[in-house]
C-alpha positions in Angstrom: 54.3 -106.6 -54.6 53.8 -110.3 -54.5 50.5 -111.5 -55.8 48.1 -114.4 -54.6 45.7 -116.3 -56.7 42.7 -115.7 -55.2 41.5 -118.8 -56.7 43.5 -121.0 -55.0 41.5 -124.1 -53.5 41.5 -124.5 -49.9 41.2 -127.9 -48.7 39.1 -127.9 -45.4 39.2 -131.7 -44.9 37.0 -133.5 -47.3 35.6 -130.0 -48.6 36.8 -128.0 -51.0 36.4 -124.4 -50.7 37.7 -122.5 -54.3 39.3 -119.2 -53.7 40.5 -117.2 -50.9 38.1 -114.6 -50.1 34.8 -115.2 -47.9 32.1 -113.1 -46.3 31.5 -113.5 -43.0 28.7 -114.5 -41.1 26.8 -111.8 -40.0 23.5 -111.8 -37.9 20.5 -110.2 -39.4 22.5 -109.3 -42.6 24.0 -112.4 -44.2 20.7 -114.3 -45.1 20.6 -116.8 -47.3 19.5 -114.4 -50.5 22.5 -111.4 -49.8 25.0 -115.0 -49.4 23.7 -115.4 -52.9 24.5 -112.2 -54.3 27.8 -112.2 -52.8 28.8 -115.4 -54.1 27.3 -114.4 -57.5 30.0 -111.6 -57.2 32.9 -113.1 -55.8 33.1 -114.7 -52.3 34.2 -118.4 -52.6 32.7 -119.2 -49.1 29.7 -117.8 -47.3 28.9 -119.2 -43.4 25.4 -118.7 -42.5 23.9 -116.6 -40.0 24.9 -117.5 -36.1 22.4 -119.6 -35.2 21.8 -120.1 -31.3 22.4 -123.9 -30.6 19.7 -125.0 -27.9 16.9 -127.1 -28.7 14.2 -125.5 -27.6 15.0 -122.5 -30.3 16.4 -125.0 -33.2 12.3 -125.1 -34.5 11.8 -121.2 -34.0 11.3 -118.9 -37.3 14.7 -117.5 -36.8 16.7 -120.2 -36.8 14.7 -122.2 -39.6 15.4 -119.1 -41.5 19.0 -119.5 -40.8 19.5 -123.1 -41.5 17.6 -122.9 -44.4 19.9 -123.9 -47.2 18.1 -124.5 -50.0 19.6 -123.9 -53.1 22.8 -122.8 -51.9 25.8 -124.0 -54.1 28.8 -125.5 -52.5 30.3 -125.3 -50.1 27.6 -124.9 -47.5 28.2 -123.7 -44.2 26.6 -123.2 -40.4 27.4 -121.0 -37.7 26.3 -122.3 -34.0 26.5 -120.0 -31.4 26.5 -121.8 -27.4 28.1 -122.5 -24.4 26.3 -126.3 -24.1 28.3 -129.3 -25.7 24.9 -131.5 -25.9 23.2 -128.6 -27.0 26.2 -127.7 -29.9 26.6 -131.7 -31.1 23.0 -131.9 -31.6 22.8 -128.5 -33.4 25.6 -129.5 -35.7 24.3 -132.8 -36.4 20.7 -131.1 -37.5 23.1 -128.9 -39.1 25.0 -131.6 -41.5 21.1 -132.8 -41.8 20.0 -129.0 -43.2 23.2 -129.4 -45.7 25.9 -127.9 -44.2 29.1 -129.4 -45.2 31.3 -127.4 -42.5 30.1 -126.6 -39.0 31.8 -123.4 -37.5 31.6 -122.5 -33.5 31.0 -118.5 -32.5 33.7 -117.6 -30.4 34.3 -114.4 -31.6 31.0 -112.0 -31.0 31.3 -109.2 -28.4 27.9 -108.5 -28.2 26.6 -107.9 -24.7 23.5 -110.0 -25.1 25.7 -112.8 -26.3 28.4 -112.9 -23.6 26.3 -112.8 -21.1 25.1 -115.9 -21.7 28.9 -116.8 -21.7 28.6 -117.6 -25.4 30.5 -115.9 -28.2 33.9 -114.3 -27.4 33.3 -114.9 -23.4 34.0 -118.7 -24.3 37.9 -117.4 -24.7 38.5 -117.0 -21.1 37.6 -120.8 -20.4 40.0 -122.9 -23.0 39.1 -126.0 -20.9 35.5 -125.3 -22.4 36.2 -124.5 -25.7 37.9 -127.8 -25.9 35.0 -129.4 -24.8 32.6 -127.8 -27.0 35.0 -128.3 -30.2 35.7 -132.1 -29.3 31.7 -132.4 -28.8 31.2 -131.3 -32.9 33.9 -132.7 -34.0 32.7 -136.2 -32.6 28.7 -135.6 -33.8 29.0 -135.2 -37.7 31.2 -136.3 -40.5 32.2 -133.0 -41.8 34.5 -130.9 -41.0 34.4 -128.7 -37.7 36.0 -124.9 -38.3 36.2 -122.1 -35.1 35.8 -118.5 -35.7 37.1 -116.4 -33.0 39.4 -113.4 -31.4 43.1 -113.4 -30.4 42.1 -113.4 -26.7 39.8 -111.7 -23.7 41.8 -108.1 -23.1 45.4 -107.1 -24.3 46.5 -108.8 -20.8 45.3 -112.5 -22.0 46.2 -112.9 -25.6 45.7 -116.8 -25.5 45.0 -116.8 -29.4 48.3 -119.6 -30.3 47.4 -121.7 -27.1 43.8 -122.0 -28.5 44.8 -122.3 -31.9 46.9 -125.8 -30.8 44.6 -127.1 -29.0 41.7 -126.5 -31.6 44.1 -128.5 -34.3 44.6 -131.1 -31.5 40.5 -132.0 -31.3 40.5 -131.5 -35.1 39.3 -128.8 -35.7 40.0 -128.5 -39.8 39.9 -124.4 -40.0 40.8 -121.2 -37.8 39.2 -117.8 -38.4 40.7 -114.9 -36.4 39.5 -111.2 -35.6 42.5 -109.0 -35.2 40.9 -107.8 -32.0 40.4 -108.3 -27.9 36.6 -109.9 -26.8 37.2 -106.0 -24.9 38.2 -104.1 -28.1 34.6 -105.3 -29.3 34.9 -102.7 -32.8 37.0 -100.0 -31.4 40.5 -99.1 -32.5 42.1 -101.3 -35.4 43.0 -104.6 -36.0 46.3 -106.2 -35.3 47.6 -108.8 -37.7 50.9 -110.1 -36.0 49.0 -112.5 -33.8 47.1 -113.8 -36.5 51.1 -114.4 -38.1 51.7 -116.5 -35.1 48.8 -118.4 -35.5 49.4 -119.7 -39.0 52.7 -120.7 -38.2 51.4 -122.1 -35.0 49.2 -124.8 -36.7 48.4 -126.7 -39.7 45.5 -126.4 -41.1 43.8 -123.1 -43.0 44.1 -119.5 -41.3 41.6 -117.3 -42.3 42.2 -113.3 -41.3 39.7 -110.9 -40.6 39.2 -107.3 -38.8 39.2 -103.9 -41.0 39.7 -105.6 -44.1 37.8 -103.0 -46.5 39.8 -103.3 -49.9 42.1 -105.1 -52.3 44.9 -103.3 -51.4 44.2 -104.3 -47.6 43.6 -107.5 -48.0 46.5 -108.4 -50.0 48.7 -106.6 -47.3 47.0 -108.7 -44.5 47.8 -111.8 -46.3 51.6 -110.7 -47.2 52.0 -109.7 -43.2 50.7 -112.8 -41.6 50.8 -115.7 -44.6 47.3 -116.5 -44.0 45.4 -118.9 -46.1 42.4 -116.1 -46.8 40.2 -113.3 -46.2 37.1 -113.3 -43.7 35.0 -109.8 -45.2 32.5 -108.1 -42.9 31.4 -104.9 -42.2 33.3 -103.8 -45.3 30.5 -106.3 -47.1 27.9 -104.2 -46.0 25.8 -102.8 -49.1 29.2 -103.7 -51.3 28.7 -107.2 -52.5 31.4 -106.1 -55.5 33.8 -105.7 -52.8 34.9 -110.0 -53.7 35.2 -109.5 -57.2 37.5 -106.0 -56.1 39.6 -108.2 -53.6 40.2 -110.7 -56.2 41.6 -108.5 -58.8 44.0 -107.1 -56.1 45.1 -110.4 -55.2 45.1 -111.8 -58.7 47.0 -108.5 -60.2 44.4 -108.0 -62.4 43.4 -104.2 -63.1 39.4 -104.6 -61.7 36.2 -102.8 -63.3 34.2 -102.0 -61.4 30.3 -102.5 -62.3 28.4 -100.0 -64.5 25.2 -97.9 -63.1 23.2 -100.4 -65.0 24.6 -103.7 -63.4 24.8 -101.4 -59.8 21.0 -101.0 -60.5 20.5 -104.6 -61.6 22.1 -106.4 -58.7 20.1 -103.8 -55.4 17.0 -105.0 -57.7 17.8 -108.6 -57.4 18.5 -108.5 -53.9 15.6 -106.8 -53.5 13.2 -109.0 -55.0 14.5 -112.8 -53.2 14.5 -111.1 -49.6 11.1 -109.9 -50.5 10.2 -113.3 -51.8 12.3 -115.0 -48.7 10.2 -113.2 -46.0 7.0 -112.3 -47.3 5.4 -108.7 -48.1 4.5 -108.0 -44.7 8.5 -108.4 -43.2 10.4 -108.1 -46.4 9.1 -104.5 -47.0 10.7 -104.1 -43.4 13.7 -105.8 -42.8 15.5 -104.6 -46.6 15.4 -101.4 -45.2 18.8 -102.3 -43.6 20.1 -103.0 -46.6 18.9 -100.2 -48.9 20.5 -98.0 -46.2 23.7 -99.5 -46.6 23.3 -99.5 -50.3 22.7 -95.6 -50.1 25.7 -95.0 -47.8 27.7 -96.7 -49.8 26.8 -94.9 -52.9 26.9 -91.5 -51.1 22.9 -91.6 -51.9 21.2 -88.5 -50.2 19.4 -90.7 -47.1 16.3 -88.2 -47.2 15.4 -90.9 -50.4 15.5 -93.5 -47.8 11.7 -92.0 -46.1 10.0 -92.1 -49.3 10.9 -95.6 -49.8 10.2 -97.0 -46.5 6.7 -95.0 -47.0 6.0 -97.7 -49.6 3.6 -100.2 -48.9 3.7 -102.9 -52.0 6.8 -104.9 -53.2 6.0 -103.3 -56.6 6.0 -100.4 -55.1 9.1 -100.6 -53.4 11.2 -101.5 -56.4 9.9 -99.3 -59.0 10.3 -96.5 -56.6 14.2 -97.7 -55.7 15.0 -98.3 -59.7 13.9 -94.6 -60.3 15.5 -93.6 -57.6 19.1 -94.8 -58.5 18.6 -94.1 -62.4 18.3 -90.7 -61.3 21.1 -90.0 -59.1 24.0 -92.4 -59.7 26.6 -90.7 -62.1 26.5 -92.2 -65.6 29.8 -92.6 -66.4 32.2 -95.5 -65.3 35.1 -93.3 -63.7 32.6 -92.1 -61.7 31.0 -94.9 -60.8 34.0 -96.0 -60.0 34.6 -93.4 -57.6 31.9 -93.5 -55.7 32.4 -97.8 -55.0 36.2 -97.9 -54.7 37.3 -94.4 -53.2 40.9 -93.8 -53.2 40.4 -93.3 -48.9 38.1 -96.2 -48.3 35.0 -95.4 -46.5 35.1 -96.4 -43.1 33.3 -99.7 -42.1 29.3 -98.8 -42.2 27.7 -99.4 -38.4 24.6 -101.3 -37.7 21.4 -100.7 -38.6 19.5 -99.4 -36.1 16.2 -100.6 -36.6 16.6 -104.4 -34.8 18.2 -104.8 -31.5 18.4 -108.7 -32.2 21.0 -107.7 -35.6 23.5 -105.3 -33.0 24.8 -109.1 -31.8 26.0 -110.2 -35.2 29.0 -108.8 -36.9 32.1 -109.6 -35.9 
């Protein structure tokens, strides 16, 4: 089976991104302290948060949460989410300002809330718009301009390769595609052969996403279509170690997976900067998403998960999660292993279903 080095440096104009494997953005999940920890452990590129792109929301908590890019390494990178070309130029312009070094449109989320506002994957029915929008950023920063989105509106208007021409044409210096219909939303599986048409279609970088849950399925992905890289989601959720897995697969290499004690180490770390990104008060609530997706992940009993939302102090809250996992993940390395990598890959973990707001984001 051929292999691909997943270090390989993709050029995305001036910007450099080193390696092939990225997580996506994801609303309400891929804050600026998980892209940390997944970069830490693998993903060459990390896109920020959608943020929406008109001006009266651009100075609300939220979105200075979401351009927030301090500390970030390289290379930096925004998500704007609109149906407005004023509204997107000036977005990506504050953008490039907030240290973004690539500005990617949303044309790719499903989510009711978002299409309704003819934003997201509703944009692919009007190409006349998206060329519009696109030729808008391109025209208001110096950076390079990417577009993440779906190979069409239903199975009846696949316009995926028309898009992906035009995008090139207004330049537009990187294509991510979902394997899926604005209709398929998450249901049924991703197709790859129109993302193959794509990258022979154009250019410039093709990145493939949709279902993409293991090293084994990524490096089949990339073999079926030729694309450039990997776009990681859902499959992301409470498995940052999923890169550094990917990588080995693509590389060759035989990967080891991380013992107990690093397992431990990295859900305390993540822990502690979102509770030091968004205070006591809202940290203690919104990690609850994640240490659920840890659990699942870990086949942790979720009756655990009551206790620990019952705490009331950071402290209290991490001592109680370190005990916690020091008592019930398996000691040894085989079976640590088991429980991360599964031979049967676990399917993709849902959203949480504490906010509303995070059911618009991962696509």
């Amino acid at each position: 089976m051929e292999n691909f080095d997943s270090r390989t440096v993709l050029n995305v104009a001036n910007v450099e991104i080193p390696g092939r494997v990225f997580l996506a953005p994801m609303a309400g999940i891929t804050d600026l302290p998980y892209r940390r920890i997944c970069r830490a452990h693998g993903a060459a590129y990390a896109v920020a948060e959608m943020v929406a792109s008109q001006a009266q929301l651009r100075t609300s908590r939220k979105s200075q949460e979401r351009f927030n890019l301090k500390g970030e390494q390289a290379p930096r990178g925004i998500q704007l989410l609109g149906c407005f070309s004023q509204d997107l130029a000036d977005s990506a312009r504050y953008a490039a300002e907030c240290g973004a070094q690539i500005i990617d449109l949303n044309c790719g989320c499903p989510a009711k809330k978002v299409c309704s506002v003819a934003s997201g994957a509703a944009l692919l029915a009007n190409e006349d718009l998206v060329k519009e929008l696109l030729e808008a950023m391109v025209s208001s920063v110096s950076g390079p301009v990417t577009l993440k989105y779906r190979t069409g509106t239903d199975e009846a208007h696949i316009n995926a390769v028309r898009i992906a021409k035009m995008a090139e044409s207004v330049g537009v210096q990187m294509l991510t595609l979902h394997g899926r219909t604005r209709a398929q939303a998450f249901r049924g599986e991703a197709e790859y052969e129109t993302i193959r048409q794509v990258k022979q279609a154009v250019g410039i970088p093709v990145i493939a996403n949709g279902d993409i849950g293991s090293g084994a399925k990524a490096l089949q992905v990339l073999q079926e279509t030729g694309a450039d890289g990997v776009l990681i989601g859902r499959a992301a959720m409470g498995n940052p170690w999923i890169f550094e897995e990917i990588s080995a697969a693509l590389d060759g290499r035989r990967y080891v997976p991380p013992s107990k004690k690093a397992v431990i180490d990295v859900i305390a770390e993540h822990t502690e900067a979102h509770l030091s990104f968004y205070g006591s008060e809202r940290g203690l609530k919104t990690i609850r998403k994640h240490i659920s997706w840890y659990f699942k992940r870990l086949d942790l009993c979720t009756d655990y998960l009551k206790r620990l939302y019952e705490e009331n102090t950071p402290s209290g809250l991490q001592q109680a999660l370190v005990r916690i996992l020091e008592d019930e993940l398996p000691d040894s390395e085989s079976a640590m292993a088991g429980v991360l990598f599964p031979l049967e890959p676990k399917p993709h973990l849902p959203h949480h279903e504490e906010s509303k707001d995070e059911k618009t984001g991962v696509d």
